[in-house]
ZAMARGU-4260 file (C-alpha; in steps of 0.2 Angstrom, whole numbers, plus 5000, padded with zeros to 4 digits):
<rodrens>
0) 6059/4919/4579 | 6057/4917/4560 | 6072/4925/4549 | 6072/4925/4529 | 6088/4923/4520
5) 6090/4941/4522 | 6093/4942/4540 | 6076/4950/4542 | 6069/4943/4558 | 6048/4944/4558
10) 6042/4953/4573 | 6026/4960/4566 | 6010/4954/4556 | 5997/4962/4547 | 5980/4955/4547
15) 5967/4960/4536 | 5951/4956/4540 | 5940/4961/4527 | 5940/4970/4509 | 5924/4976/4513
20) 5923/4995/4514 | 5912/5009/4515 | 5923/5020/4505 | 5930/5020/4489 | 5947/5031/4491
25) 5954/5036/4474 | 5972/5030/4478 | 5966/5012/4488 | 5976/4998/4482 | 5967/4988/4497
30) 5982/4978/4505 | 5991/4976/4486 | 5975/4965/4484 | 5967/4981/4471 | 5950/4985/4473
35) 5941/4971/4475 | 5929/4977/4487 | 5909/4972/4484 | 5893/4971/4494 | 5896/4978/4513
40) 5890/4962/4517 | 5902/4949/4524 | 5908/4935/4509 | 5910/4916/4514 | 5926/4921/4511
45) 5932/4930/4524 | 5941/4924/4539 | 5930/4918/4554 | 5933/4924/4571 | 5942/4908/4577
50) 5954/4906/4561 | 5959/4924/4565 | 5964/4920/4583 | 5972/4903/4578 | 5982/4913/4565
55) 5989/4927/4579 | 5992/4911/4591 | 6005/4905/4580 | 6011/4921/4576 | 6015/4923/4592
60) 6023/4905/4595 | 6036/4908/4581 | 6039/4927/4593 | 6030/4940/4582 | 6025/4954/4596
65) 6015/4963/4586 | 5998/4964/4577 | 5990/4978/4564 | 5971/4976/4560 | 5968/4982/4544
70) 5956/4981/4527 | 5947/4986/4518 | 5938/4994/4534 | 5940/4982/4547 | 5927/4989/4559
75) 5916/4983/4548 | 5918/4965/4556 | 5907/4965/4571 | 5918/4953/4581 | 5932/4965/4580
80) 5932/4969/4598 | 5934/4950/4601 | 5949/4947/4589 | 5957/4959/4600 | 5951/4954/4617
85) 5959/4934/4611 | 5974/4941/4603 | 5989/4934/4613 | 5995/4943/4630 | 6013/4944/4621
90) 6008/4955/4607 | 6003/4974/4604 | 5988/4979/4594 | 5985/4993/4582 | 5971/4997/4570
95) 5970/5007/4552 | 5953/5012/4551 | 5945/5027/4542 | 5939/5032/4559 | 5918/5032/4554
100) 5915/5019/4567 | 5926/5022/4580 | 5912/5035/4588 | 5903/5022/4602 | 5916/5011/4598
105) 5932/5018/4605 | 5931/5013/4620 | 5927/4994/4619 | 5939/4993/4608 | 5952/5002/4623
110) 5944/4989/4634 | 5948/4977/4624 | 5968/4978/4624 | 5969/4990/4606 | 5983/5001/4610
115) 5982/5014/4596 | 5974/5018/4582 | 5980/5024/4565 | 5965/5035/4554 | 5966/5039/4537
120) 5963/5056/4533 | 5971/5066/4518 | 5963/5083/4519 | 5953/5096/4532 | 5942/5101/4516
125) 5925/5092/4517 | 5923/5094/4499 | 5941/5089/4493 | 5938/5073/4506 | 5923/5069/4496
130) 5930/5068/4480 | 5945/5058/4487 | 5934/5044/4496 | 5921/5046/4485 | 5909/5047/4503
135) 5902/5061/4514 | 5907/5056/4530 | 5919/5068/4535 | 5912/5074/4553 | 5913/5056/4555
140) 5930/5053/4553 | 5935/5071/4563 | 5923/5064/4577 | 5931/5048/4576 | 5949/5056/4577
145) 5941/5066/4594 | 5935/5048/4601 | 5950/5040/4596 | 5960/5053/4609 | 5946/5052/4622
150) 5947/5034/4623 | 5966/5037/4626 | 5970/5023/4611 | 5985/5036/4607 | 5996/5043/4599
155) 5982/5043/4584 | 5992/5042/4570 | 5984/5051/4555 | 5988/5042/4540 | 5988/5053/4524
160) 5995/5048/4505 | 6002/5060/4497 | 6000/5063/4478 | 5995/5076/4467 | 5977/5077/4473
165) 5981/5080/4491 | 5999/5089/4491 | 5992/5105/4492 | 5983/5100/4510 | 5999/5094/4520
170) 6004/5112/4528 | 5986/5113/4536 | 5988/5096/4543 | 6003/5097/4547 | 5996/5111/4556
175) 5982/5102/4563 | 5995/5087/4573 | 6006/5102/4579 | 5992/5110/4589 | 5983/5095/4594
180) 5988/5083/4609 | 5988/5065/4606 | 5989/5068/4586 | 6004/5062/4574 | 6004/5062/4555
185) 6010/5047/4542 | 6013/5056/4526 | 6014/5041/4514 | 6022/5040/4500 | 6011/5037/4484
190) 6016/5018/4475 | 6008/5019/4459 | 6017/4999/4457 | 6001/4994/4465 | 5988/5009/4465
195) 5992/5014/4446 | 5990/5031/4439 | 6009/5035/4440 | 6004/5053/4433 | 5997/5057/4451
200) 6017/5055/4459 | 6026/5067/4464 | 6043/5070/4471 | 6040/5066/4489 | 6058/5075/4490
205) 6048/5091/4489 | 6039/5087/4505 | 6055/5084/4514 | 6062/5100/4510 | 6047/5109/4514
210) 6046/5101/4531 | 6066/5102/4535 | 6061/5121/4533 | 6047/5120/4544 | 6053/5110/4559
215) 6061/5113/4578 | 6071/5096/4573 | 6073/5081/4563 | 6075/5064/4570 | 6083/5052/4558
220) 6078/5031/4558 | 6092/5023/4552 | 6083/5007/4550 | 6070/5012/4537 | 6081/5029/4531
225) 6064/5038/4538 | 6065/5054/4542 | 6053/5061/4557 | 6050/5081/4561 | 6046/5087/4575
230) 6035/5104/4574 | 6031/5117/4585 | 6016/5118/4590 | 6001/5124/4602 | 6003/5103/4608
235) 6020/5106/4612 | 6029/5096/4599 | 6019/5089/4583 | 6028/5073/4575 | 6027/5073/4556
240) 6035/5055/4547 | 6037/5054/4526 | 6034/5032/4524 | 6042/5032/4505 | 6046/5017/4501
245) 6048/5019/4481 | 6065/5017/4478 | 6071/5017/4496 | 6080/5002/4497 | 6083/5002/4516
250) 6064/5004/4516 | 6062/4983/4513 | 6079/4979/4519 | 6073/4982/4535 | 6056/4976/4533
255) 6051/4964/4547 | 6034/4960/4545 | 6023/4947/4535 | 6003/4951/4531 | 5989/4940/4532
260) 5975/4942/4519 | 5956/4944/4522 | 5951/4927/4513 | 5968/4918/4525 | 5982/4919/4514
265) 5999/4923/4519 | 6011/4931/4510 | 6028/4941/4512 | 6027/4957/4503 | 6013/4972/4502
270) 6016/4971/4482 | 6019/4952/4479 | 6005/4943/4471 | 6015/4926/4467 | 6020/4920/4486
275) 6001/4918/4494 | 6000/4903/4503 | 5985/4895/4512 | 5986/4896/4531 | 5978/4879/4533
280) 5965/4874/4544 | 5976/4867/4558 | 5989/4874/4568 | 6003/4862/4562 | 5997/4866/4543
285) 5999/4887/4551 | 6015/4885/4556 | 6024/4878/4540 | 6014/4892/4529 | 6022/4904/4540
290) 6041/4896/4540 | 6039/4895/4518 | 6032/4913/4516 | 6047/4918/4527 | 6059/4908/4519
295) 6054/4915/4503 | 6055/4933/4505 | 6063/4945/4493 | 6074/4957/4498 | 6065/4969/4490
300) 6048/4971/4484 | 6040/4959/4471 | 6049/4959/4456 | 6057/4974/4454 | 6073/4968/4457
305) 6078/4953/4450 | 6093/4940/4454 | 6107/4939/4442 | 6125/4930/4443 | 6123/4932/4463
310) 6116/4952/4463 | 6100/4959/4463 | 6099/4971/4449 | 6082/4985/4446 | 6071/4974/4433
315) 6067/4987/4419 | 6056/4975/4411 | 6045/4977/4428 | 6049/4995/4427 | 6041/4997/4410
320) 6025/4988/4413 | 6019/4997/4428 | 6023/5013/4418 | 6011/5007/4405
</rodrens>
């Protein structure tokens, strides 16, 4: 297995497979790629099917067990269901989607060897949901969420960012995971580093207190300093996890994954833009992108910290420009 100079072992990988999408979420920072989403037709850029399967075979040589699909909408690649059916016995698969194709698809994908499926969904409000998406196809995603559980790809993991715009809707979805089997819900913590408009933050400590109030229990993760709550409900017990990595240092400490991107770059950090490296075309050429993006990890995401006389200090020159 791979280890930085930071004693973070890489166990899991992040494949995006396109930045096609048809959304256009508010908040989307597309993989810390920014929106370069265009036609919804595939680019000559985009990784082929058998590049894809190379790259996760020598991800799992060097031991990584693990494999997220993502995008922009990676349902949008039609071969989908045959990355996952090639991807390598040793490894577990998951899927962030926004759920519109997952009706009739569900179960092939089951099939297949997915194991779960994380949706994005920020609001039960059909009109608030298409202003934050900029699309009407909420009774898509809700009937993808209800395929997604059918097709037992579970838990479904509802993944909603939180910011000013959608802070107001995390009680009735919260609600909604408590009282529905099969359901858990990702409340993500806005990065304005890589999505920009830092007026729409807010403190995600507020939704910690609020939810500390409202749950049977909290389950603490030492590893990321996550906090999970577990709420009564109708389902018996709904699970409710705060991802806030701004300013949580143990967040990236404990950060064991690498991601690969859609046009076959591979690089260490969501918010890094100066460590993308070629995969290659061969195997051999794979392996060595793979062991200097690993070796040239940060300990904490992109610059802002930097190294002086041995520490890493908060870089307030960074600081200032992503406040700009």
């Amino acid at each position: 297995m791979l280890s930085d100079d930071f004693d973070r072992e890489v166990s899991g990988l992040r494949v995006s497979l396109t930045d096609r999408c048809n959304f256009d979420c508010v908040y989307c920072h597309n993989e810390g790629l920014g929106d370069t989403r265009g036609p919804l037709d595939p680019s000559d850029a985009e990784m082929r099917t058998d590049t894809v399967v190379q790259t996760l075979e020598v991800a799992a040589e060097f031991g990584i067990d693990s494999v997220k699909f993502t995008g922009g909408e990676p349902m949008l690649r039609r071969d989908l269901e045959e990355v996952v059916r090639r991807t390598p016995d040793s490894m577990t698969t998951s899927l962030t989607t926004n759920g519109t194709f997952l009706p009739g698809r569900a179960d092939a994908l089951r099939e297949a060897g997915l194991s779960r499926v994380n949706i994005s969904q920020d609001t039960l409000d059909p009109d608030a949901f298409r202003e934050l998406t900029q699309s009407g196809a909420y009774e898509s995603v809700i009937d993808g969420v209800d395929a997604a559980l059918d097709a037992g790809l579970v838990p479904v993991k509802l993944n909603m960012v939180v910011f000013e715009q959608t802070a107001g809707y995390v009680p009735e979805m919260v609600d909604r995971v408590a009282n529905t089997d099969g359901l858990r819900l990702q409340l993500i913590e806005y990065m304005p580093e890589i999505a920009g408009h830092p007026e729409w933050a807010i403190d995600i400590d507020r939704v910690h207190d609020w939810l500390d109030e409202q749950a049977a229990r909290v389950e603490h993760r030492e590893m990321h300093d996550r906090r999970r709550y577990h709420i009564d409900g109708d389902s018996d017990e709904g699970l409710v996890e705060i991802v806030d990595p701004v300013g949580n240092h143990d967040f990236c400490a404990n950060c064991h994954r690498v991601r690969v991107t859609h046009d076959g770059h591979l690089k260490g950090c969501l918010n890094r833009h100066d460590d993308h490296r070629p995969l290659g075309k061969t195997k051999a050429e794979m392996r060595e992108t793979f062991r200097e993006t690993v070796a040239n990890r940060v300990p904490y995401y992109g610059e802002y910290l930097v190294e002086e006389d041995g520490e890493w200090t908060v870089n307030e020159a960074y600081l200032d420009g992503a406040a700009d």
